[in-house]
C-alpha positions, 0 to 999 in steps of 0.5 A: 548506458544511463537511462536518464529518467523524470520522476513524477513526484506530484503525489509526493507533495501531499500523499500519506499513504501506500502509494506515495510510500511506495513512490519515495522508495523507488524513488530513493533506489532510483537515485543510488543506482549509477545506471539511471540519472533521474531528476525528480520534478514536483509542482514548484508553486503550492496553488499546483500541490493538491486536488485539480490543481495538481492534475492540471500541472501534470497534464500540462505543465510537467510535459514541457520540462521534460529534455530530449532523451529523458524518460517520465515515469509517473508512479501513482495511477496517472499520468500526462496523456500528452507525453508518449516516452513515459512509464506508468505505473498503476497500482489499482482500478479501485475508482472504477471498482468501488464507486462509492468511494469516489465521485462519479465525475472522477471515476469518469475522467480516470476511465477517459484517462486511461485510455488515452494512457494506457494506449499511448505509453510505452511502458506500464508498471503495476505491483501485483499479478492480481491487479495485472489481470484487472487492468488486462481485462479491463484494458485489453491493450495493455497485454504485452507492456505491463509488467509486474515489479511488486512493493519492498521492505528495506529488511530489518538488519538488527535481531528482534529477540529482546525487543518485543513484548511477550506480554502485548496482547492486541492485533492491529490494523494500518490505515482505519481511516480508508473506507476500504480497509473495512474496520467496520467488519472487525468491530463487528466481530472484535467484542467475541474475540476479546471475550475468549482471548482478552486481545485487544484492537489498535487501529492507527490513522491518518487525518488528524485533524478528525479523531473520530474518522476511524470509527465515524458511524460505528456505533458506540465505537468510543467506549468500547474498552478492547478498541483503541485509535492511534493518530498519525504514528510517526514511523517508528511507533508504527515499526512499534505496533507492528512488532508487538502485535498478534497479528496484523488484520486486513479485511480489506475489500480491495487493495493493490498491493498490501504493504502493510502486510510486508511491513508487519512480517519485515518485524516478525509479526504474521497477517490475517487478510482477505485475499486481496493484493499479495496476501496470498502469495506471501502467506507462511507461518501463522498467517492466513488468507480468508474470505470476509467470514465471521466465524471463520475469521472469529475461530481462527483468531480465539484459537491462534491469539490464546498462544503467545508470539514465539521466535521461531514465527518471528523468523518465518515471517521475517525470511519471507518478507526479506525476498521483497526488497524495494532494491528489486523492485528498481532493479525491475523498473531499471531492466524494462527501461533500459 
């Protein structure tokens, strides 16, 4: 039997982040898997793609083009309260959690929303056991639908011996330019570090039509000498900082899943992370998951960074991402529908 599925694209139109990743990627295992027949629908008119507009279109207008029999699975956070046979999959509660980053009349309608939604659908996705007992205790009623897929790497087939530097001496952190991703915390620390290990600070970012939006408000962030910001990486220099970095740094204060994380060990580089996400359960090797303390996380990185990045780490790291695959993930998403 073919499960014949709709794909709520409209966050694909415009979204750079972990979300619409996460999104184009099972979107592509839908697609190459024979047991489901998926048709992908987007706003058609550009006045649809952004903002309220968007919303609007999905409310309202992407109900109607749905065919008799045809699931609408909606993968990023909300989706149309007037479509019953849909899967929803919700990747965090950080609107409702951290309201200094949204307006208070959006945080207002998604909790609305939601519980019209998660009242009404048949079925709801998240991607980590962490955000499951959020939703569960925010929501009661999902109890019993919601079902945990996860995030994927598509493993790295070819060997990283020769390709990475034994000379690169920096950490990086992905996505500097979210408030939640809290880089103000590590250039608060970053000047000690470097002191005792000489390692330097890369922060890539989208938005690049600000080139100071990583560091807006951290004093002197401009001039320091171990920072550096990189503007809109395509992805292969993204694969590229990730495999000679030290360490990829996640002092996030809230996030869904993490993928960055699993991205870093997919290329042999280990993590430090707050808990938050899958950071801990996919902690091995040199990684570690600390809460957000200074010394703690000072004395951890000028011990571990004065050693170089060896193949043994490579590999450790790269076993463990390699058991999250975005073929899994789908293969999850495909079992429930069915």
């Amino acid at each position: 039997m073919v499960t014949k599925v709709v794909f709520n694209s409209r966050n694909m139109i415009y979204g750079s982040g972990g979300t619409a990743r996460w999104s184009k990627e099972v979107l592509r295992q839908l697609q190459s898997n024979q047991q489901c027949e998926v048709r992908a629908i987007a706003p058609r008119y550009s006045f649809f793609g952004k903002g309220i507009s968007a919303y609007l279109w999905e409310q309202f207008l992407l109900p109607i083009k749905l065919r008799k029999g045809e699931i609408l699975f909606s993968p990023s956070n909300l989706g149309s309260i007037f479509c019953k046979n849909q899967a929803l999959v919700i990747h965090d509660l950080l609107p409702l959690q951290s309201k200094q980053d949204f307006s208070r009349i959006y945080g207002v309608a998604l909790r609305t929303i939601y519980r019209i939604l998660i009242g009404r659908v048949n079925f709801l996705f998240t991607v980590s056991e962490q955000v499951r007992n959020q939703i569960v205790q925010a929501y009661p009623e999902a109890n019993g639908k919601i079902l945990v897929v996860g995030g994927g790497i598509t493993p790295t087939p070819v060997a990283l011996d020769m390709q990475f530097s034994k000379d690169a001496n920096f950490c990086l952190v992905v996505g500097a330019h979210i408030r939640r991703k809290n880089l103000k915390f590590l250039l608060q620390i970053w000047d000690e570090v470097f002191r005792v290990t000489g390692c330097k600070l890369v922060a890539t970012s989208r938005f690049s039509q600000d080139r100071t939006l990583a560091t807006k408000g951290y004093s002197g962030s401009q001039n320091l000498i171990w920072f550096s910001n990189v503007l809109d990486p395509t992805d292969d220099e993204l694969a590229g900082y990730y495999l000679n970095a030290k360490f990829t740094l996640q002092p996030s204060i809230g996030e869904g899943f993490g993928l960055p994380l699993l991205e870093s060990m997919n290329l042999g580089t280990p993590f430090v992370s707050n808990e938050v996400g899958i950071s801990r359960d996919i902690c091995v090797g040199a990684s570690r998951v600390f809460p957000l303390n200074s010394r703690t996380w000072i004395s951890y990185l000028t011990s571990a960074l004065i050693s170089p990045k060896n193949l043994n780490e490579i590999e450790i790291q790269r076993l463990e991402a390699r058991k999250h695959t975005w073929e899994q993930v789908a293969r999850r998403i495909i079992d429930a529908l069915e």
